[in-house]
DSSP file (Angstrom, degrees, kcal/mol; ACC not computed):
  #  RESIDUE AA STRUCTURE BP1 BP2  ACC     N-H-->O    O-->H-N    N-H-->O    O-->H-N    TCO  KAPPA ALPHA  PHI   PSI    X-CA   Y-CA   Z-CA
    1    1 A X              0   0    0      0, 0.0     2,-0.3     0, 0.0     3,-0.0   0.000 360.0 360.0 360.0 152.3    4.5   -6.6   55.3
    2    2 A X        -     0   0    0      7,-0.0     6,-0.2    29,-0.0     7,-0.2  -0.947 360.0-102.0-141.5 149.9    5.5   -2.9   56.0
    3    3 A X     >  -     0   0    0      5,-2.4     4,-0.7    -2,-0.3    34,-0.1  -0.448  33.5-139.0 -79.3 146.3    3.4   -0.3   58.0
    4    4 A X  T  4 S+     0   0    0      1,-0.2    -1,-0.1     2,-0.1    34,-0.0   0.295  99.5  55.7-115.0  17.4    1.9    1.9   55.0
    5    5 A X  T  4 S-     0   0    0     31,-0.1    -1,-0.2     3,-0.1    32,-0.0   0.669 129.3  -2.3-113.9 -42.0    2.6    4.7   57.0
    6    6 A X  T  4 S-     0   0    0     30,-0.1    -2,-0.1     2,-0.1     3,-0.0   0.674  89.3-105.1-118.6 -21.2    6.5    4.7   57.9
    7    7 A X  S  < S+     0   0    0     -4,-0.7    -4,-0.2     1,-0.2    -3,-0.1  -0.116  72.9 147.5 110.3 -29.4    8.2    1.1   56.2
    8    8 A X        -     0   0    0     -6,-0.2    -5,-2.4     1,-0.1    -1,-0.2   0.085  33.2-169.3 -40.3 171.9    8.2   -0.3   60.1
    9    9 A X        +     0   0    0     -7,-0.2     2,-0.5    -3,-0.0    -1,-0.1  -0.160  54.1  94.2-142.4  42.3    7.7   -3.9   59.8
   10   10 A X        +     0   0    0      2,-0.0    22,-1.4     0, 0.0    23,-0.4  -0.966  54.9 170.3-108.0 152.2    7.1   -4.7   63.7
   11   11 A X  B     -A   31   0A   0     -2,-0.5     2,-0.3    20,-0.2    20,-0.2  -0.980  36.4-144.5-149.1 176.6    3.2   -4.8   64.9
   12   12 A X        -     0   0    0     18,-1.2     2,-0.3    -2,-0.3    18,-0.2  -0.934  22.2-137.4-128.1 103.7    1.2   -5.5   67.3
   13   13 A X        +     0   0    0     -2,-0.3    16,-0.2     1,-0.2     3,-0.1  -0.254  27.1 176.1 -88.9 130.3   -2.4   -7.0   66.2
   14   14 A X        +     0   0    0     14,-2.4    -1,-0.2    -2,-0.3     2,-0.2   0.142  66.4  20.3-111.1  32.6   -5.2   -5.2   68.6
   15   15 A X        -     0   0    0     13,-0.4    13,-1.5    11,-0.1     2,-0.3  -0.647  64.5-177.8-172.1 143.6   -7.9   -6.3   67.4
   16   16 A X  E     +B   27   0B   0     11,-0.2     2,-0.3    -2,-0.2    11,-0.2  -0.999  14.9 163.3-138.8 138.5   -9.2  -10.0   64.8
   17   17 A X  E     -B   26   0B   0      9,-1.3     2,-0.8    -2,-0.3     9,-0.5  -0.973  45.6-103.2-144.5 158.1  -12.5  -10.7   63.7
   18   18 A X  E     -B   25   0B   0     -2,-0.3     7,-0.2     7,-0.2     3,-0.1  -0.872  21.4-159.6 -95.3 118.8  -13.9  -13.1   60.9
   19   19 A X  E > > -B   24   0B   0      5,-1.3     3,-5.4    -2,-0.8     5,-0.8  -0.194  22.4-174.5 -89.8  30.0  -14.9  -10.7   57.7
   20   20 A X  G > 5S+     0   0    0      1,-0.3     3,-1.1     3,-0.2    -1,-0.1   0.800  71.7  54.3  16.0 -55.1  -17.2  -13.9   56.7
   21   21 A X  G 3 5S+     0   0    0      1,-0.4    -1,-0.3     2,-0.1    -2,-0.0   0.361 112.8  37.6-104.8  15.3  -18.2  -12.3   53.3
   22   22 A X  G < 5S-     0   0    0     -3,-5.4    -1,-0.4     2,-0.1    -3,-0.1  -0.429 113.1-124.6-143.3  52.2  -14.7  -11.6   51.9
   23   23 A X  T < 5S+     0   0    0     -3,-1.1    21,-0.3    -4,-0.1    -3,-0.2   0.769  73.2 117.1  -0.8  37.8  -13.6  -15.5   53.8
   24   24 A X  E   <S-B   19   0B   0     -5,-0.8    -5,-1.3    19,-0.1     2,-0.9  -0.489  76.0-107.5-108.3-171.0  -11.0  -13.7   55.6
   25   25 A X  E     -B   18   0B   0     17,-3.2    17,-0.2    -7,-0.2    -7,-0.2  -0.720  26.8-151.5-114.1  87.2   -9.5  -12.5   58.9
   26   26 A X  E     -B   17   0B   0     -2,-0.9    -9,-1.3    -9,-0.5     2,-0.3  -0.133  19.1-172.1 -48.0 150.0   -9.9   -9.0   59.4
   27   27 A X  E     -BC  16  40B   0     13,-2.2    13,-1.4   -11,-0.2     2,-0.5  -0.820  21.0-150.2-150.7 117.9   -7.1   -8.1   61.4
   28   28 A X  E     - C   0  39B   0    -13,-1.5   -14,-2.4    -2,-0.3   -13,-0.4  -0.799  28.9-170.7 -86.6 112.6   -6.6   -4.4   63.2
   29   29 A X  E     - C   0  38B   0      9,-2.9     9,-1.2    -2,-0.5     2,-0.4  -0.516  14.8-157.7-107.6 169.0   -2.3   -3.8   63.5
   30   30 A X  E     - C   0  37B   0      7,-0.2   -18,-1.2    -2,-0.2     2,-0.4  -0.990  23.1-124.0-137.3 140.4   -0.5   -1.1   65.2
   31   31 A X  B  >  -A   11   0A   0      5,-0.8     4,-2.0    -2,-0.4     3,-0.2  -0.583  11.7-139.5 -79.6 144.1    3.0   -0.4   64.1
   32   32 A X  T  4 S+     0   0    0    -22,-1.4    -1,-0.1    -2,-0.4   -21,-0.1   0.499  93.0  35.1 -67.7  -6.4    5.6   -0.6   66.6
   33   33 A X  T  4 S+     0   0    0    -23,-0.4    -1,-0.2     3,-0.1    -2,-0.1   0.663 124.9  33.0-131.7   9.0    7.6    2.2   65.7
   34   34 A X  T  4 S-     0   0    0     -3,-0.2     2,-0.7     2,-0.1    -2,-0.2   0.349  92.1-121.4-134.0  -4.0    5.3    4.6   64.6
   35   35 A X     <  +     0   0    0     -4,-2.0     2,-0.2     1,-0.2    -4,-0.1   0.014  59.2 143.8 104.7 -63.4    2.0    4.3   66.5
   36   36 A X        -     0   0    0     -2,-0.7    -5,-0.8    -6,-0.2    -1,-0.2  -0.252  39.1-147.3 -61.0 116.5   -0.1    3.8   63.7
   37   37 A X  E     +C   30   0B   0     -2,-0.2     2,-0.3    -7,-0.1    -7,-0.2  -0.149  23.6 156.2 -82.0 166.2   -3.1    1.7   63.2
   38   38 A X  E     -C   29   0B   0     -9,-1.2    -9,-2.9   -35,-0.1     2,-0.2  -0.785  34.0-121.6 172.1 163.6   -4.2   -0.1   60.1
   39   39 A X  E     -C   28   0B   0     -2,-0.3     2,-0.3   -11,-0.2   -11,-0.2  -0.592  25.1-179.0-105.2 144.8   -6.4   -3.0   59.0
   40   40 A X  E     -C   27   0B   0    -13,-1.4   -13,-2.2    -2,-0.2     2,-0.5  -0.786  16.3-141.1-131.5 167.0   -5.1   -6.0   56.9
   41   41 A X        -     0   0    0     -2,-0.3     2,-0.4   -15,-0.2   -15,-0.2  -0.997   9.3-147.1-139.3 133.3   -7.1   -9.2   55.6
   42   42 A X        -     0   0    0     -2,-0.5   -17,-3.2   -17,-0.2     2,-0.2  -0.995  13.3-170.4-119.7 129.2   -5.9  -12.6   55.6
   43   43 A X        -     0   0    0     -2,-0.4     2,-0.5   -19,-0.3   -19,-0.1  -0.595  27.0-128.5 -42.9 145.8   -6.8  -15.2   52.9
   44   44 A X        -     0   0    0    -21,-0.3     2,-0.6    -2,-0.2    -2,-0.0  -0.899  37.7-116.8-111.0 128.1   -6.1  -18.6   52.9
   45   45 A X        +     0   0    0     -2,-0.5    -3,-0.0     1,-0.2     0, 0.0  -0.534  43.5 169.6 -83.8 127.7   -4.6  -19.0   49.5
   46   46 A X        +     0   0    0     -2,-0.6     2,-0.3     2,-0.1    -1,-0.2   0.108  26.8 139.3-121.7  13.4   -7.3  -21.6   47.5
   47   47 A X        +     0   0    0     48,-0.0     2,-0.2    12,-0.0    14,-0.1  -0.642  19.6 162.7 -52.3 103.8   -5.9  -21.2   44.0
   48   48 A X        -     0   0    0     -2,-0.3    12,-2.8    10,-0.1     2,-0.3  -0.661  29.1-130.0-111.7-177.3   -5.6  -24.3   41.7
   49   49 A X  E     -De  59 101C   0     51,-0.9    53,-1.6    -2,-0.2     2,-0.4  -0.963  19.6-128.8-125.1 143.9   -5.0  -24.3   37.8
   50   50 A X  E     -De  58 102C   0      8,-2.9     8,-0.9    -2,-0.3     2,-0.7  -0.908   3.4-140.9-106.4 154.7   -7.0  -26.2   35.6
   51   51 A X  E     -De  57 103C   0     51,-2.5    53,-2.8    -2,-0.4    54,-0.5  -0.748  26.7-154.9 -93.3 107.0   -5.7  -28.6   32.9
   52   52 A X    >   -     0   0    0      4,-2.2     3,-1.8    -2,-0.7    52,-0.1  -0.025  29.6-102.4 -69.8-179.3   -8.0  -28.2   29.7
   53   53 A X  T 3  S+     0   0    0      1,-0.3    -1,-0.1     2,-0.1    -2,-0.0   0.933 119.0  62.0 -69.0 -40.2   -8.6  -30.9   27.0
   54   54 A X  T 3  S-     0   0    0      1,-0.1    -1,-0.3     3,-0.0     3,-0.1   0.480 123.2-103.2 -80.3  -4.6   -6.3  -29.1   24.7
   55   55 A X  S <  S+     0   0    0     -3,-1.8    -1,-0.1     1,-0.5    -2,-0.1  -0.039  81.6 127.1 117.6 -35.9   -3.5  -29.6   27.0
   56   56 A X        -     0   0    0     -5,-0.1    -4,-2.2     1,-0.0    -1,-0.5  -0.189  45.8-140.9 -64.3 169.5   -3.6  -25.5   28.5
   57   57 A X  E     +D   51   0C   0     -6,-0.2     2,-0.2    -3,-0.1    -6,-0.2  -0.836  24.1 162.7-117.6 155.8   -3.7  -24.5   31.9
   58   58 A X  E     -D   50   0C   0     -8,-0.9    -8,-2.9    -2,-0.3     3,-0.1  -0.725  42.0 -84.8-164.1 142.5   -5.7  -21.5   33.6
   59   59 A X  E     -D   49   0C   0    -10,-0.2     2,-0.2    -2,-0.2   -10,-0.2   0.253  48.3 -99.2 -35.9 138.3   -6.6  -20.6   36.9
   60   60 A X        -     0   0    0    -12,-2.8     2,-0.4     1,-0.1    -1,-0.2  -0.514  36.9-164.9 -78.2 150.9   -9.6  -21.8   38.3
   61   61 A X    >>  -     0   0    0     -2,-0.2     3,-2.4    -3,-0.1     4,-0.9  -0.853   7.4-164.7-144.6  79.8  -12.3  -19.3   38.0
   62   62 A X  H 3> S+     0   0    0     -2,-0.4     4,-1.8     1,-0.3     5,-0.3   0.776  89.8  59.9 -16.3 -56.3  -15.4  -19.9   40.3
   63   63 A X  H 34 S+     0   0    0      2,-0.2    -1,-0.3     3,-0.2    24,-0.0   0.478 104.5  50.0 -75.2 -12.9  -17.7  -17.6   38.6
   64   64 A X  H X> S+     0   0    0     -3,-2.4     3,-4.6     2,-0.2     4,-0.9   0.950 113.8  52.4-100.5 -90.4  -17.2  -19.8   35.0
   65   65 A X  H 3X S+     0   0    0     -4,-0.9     4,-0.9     1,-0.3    -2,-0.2   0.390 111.9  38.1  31.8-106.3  -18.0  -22.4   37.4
   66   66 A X  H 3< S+     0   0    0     -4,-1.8    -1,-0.3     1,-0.2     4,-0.3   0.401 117.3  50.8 -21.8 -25.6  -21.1  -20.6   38.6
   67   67 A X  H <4 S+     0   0    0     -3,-4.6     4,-0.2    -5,-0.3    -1,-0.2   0.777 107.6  53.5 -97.5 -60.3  -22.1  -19.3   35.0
   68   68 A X  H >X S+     0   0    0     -4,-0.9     4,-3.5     1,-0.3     3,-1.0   0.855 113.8  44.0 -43.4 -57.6  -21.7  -23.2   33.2
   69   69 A X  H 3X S+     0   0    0     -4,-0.9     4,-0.6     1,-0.3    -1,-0.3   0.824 111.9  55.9  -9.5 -69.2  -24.3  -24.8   36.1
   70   70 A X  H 34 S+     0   0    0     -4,-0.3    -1,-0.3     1,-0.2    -2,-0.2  -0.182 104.0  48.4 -94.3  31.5  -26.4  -22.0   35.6
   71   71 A X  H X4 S+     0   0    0     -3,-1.0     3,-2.2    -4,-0.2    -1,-0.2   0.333 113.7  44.7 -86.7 -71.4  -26.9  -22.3   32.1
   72   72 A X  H 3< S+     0   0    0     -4,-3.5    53,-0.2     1,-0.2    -2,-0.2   0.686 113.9  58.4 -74.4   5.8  -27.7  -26.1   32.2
   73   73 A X  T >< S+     0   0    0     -4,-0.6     3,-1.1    -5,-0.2     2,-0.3   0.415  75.7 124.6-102.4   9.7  -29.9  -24.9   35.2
   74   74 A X  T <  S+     0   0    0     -3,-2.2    -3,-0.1     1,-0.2     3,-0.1  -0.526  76.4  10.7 -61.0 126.5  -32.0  -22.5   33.2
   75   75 A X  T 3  S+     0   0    0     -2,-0.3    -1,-0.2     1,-0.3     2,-0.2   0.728 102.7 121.3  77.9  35.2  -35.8  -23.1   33.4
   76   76 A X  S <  S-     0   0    0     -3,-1.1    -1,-0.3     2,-0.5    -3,-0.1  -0.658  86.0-107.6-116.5-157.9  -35.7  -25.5   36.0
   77   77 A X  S    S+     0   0    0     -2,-0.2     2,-0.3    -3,-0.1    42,-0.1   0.840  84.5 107.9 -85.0 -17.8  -36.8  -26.0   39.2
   78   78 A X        -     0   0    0     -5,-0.1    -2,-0.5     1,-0.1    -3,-0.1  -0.504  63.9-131.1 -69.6 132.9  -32.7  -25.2   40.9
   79   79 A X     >  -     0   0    0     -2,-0.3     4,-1.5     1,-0.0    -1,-0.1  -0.170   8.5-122.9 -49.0 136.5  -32.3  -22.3   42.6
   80   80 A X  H  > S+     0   0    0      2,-0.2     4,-5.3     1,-0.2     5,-0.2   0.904 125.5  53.5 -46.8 -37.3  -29.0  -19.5   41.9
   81   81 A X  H  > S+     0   0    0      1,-0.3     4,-2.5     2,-0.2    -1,-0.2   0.897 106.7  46.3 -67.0 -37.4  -28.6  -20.2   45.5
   82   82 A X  H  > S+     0   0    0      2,-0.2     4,-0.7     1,-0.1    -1,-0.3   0.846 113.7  49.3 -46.5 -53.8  -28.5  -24.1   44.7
   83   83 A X  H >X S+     0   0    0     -4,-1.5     4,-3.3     2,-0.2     3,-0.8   0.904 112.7  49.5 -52.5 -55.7  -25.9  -23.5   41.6
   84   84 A X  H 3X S+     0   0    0     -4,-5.3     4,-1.5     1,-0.3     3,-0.5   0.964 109.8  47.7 -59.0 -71.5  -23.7  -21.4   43.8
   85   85 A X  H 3X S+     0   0    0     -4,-2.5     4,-0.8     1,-0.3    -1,-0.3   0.572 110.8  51.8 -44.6 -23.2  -23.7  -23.8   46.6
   86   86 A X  H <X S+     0   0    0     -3,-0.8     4,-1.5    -4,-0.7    -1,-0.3   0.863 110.3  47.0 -74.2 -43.3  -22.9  -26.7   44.3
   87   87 A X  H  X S+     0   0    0     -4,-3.3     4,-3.1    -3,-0.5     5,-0.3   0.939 111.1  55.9 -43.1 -47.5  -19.8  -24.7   42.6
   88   88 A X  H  X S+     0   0    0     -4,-1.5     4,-3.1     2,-0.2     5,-0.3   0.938 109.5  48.4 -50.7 -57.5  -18.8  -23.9   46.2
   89   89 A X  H  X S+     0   0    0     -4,-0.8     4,-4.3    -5,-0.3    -2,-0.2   0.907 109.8  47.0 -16.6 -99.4  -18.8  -27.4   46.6
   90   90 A X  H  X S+     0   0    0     -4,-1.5     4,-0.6     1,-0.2    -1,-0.3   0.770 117.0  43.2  13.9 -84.9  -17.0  -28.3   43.8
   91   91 A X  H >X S+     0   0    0     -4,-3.1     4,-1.7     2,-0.2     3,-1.2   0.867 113.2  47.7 -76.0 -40.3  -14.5  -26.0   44.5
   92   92 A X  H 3X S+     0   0    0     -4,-3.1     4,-2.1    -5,-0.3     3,-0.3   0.979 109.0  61.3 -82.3 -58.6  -14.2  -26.6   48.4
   93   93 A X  H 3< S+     0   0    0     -4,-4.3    -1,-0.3    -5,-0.3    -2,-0.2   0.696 114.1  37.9 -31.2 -34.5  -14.0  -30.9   47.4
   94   94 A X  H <<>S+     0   0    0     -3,-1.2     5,-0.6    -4,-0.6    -2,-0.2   0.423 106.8  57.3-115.8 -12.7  -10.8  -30.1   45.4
   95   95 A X  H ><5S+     0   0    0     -4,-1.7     3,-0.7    -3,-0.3    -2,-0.2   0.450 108.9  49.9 -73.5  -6.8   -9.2  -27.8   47.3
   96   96 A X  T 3<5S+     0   0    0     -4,-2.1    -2,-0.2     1,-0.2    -3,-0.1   0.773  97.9  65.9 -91.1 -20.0   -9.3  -30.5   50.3
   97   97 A X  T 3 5S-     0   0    0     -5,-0.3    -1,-0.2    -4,-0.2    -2,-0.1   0.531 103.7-146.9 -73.6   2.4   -7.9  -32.8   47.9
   98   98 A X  T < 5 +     0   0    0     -3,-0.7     2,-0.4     1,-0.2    -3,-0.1   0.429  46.9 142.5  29.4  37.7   -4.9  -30.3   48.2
   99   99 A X      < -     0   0    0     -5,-0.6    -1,-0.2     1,-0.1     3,-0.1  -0.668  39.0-160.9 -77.2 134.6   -3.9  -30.8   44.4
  100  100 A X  S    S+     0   0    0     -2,-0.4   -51,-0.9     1,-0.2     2,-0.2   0.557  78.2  41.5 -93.6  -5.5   -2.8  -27.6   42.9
  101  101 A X  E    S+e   49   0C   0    -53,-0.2     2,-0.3   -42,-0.0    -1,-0.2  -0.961  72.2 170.8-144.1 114.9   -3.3  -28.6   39.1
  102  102 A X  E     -e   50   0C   0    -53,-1.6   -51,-2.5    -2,-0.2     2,-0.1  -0.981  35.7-106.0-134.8 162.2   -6.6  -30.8   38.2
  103  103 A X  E  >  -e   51   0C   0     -2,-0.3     4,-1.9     1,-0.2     5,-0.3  -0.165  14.6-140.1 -71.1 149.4   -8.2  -31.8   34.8
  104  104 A X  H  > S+     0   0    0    -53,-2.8     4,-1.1     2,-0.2     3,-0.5   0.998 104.8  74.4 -57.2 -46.3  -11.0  -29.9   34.0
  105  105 A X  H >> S+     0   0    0    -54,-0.5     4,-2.8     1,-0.2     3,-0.7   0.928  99.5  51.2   3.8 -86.8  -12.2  -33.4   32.8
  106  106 A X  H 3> S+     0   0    0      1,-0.3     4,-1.1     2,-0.2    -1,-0.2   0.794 105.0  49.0 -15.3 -73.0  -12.5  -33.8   36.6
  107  107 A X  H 3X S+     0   0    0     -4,-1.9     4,-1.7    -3,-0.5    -1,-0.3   0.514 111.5  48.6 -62.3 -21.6  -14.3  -31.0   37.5
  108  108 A X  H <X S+     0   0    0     -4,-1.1     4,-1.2    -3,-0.7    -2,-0.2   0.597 109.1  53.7-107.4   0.5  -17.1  -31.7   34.6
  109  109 A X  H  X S+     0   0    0     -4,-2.8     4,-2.2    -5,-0.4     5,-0.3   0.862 108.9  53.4 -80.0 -47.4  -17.4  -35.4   35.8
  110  110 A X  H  X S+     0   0    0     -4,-1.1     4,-2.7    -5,-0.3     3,-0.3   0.974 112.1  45.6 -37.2 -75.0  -18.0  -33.6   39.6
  111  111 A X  H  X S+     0   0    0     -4,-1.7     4,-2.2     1,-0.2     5,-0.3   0.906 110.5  47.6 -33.1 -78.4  -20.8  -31.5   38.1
  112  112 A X  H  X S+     0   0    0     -4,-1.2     4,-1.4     1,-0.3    -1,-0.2   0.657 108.2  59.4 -40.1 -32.9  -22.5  -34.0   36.3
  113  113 A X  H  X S+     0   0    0     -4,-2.2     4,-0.6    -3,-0.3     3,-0.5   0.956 112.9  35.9 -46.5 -59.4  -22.4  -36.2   39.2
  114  114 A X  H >X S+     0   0    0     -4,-2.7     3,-2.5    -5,-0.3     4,-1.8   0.995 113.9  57.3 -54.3 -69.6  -24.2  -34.0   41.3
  115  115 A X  H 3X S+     0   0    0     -4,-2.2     4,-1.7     1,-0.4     8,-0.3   0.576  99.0  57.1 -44.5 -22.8  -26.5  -32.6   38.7
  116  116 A X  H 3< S+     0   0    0     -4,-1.4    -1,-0.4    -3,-0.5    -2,-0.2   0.661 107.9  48.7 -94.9 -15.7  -27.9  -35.9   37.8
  117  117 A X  H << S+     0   0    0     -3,-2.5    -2,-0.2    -4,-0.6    -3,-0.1   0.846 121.4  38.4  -1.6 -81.7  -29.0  -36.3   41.7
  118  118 A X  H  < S-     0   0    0     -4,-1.8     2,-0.3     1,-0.2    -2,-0.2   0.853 132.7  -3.7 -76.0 -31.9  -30.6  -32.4   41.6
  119  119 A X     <  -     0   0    0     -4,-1.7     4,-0.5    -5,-0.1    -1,-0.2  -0.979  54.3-152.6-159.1 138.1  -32.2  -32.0   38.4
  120  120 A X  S  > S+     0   0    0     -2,-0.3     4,-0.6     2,-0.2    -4,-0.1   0.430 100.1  49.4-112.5  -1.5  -32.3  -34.6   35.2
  121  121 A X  T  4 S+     0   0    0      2,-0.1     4,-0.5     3,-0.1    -1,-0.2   0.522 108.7  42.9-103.6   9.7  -32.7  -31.9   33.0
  122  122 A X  T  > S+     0   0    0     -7,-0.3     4,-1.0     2,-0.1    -2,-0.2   0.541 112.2  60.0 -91.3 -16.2  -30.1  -29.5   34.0
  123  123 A X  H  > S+     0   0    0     -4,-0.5     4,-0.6    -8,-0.3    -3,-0.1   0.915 113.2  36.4 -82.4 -32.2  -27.9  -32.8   34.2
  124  124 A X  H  X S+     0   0    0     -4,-0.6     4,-1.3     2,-0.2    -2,-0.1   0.649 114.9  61.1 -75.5 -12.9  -28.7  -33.6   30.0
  125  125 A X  H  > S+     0   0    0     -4,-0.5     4,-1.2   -53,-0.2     5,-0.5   0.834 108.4  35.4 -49.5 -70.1  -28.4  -30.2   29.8
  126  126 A X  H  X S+     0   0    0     -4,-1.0     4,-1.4     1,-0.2    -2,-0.2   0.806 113.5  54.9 -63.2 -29.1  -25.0  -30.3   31.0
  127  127 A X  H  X S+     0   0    0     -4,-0.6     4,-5.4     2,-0.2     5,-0.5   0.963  95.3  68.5 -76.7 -49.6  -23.9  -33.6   29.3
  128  128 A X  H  X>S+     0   0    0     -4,-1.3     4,-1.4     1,-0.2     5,-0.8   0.869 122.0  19.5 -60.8 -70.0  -24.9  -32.2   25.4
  129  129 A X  H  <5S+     0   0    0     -4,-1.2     3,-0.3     2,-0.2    -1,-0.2   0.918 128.1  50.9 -83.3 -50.9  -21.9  -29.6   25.8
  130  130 A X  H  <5S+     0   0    0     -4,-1.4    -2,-0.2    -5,-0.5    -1,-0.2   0.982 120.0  40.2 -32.7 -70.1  -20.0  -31.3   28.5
  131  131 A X  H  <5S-     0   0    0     -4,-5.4    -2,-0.2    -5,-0.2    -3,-0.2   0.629  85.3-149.0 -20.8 -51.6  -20.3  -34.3   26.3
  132  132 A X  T  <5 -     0   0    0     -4,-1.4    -3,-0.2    -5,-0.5    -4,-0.1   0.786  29.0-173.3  61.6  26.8  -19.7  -32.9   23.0
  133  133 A X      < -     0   0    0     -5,-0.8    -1,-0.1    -6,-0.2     3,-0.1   0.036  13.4-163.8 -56.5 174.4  -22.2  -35.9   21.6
  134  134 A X        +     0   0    0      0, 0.0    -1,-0.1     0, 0.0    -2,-0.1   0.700  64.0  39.1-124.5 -49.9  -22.4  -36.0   17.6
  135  135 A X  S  > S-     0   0    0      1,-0.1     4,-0.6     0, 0.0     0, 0.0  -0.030  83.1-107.0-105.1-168.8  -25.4  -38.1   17.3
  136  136 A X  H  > S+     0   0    0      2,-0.2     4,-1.6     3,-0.1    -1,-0.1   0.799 116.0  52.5 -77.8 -57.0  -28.8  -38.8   18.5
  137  137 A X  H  > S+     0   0    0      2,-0.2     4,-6.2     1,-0.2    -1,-0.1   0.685  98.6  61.6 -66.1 -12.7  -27.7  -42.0   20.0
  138  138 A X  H  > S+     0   0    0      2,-0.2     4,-1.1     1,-0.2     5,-0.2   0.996 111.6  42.7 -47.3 -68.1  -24.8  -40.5   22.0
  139  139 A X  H  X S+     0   0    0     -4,-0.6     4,-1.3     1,-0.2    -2,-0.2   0.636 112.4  50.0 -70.2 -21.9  -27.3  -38.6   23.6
  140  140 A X  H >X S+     0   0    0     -4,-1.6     4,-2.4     2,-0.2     3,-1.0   0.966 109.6  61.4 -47.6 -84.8  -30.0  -41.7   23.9
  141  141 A X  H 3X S+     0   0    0     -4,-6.2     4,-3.3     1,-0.2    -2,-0.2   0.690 102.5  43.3   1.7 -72.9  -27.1  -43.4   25.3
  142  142 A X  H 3X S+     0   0    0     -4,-1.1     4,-2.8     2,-0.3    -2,-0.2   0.798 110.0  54.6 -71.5 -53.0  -26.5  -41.2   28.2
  143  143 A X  H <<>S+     0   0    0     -4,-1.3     5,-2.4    -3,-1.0     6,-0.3   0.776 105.0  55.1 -85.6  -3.8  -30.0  -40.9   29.2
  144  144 A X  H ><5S+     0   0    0     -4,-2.4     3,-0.7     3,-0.2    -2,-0.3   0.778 111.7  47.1 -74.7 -28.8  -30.2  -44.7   29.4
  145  145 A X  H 3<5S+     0   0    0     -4,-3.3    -3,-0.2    -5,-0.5    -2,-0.2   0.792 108.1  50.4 -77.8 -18.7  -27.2  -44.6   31.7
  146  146 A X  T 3<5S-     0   0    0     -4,-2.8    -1,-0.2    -5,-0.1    -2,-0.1   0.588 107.2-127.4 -79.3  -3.7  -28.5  -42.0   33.9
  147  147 A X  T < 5 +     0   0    0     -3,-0.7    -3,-0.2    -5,-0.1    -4,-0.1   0.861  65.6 134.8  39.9  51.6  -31.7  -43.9   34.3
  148  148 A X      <       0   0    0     -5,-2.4    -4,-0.1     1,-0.2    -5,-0.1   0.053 360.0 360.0-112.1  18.7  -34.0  -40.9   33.3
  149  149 A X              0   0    0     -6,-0.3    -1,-0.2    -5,-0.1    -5,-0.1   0.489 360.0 360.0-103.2 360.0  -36.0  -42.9   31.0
């Protein structure tokens, strides 16, 4: 890092706080050779990639997350606040597992888990596209194995 004022790169931090709503560490520097304050933010880097069925990769993307959930969680009785807090979940469960590449597979096995616990139609909800079933009985199946019949 370089002072944005001169190039230094000694400082001195005078001031840290937790910035909560951006999960970072606010941090107030002064440059050693010029005097001059300015604020940095430190992240803790939580980035993994997922591996789709077709064999690509892309970065994991909370908000997809957050959107898929909230889709099988239309017109029920869960809460945004609920959806978010299970993606958070989610996300926070597989960054501790401190893998840096997981299947997506994974991640829609996670969901379902959960979902079948908070709501049993946002969890068939979730299964029909998760799932990909072709029939009737696929889907019959599924809700004889969740025990929702």
């Amino acid at each position: 890092m370089k002072c944005p004022f001169c190039g230094g790169v000694d400082f001195k931090v005078t001031d840290s706080r937790n910035a909560s709503e951006m999960n970072a560490i606010k941090r107030r520097r002064e440059c050693v050779k010029c005097s001059k304050r300015f604020t940095t933010f430190e992240t803790v880097d939580t980035s993994f990639q997922l591996k789709k069925r077709n064999g690509s990769f892309e970065e994991f993307q909370i908000d997809k997350l957050i959107a898929g959930i909230s889709s099988a969680c239309r017109h029920t009785s869960v809460s945004l606040e609920s959806v978010k807090a299970l993606a958070h979940e989610i996300a926070n469960d597989v960054i501790q597992k401190g893998e840096r590449t997981i299947e997506a597979e994974v991640i829609g096995e996670m969901v379902m888990k959960r979902l079948r616990k908070l709501d049993s139609v946002a969890y068939i909800r979730f299964a029909c596209v998760y799932k990909k079933f072709k029939d009737m009985d696929e889907l019959m199946d599924a809700i004889s194995a969740a025990s929702l019949l």
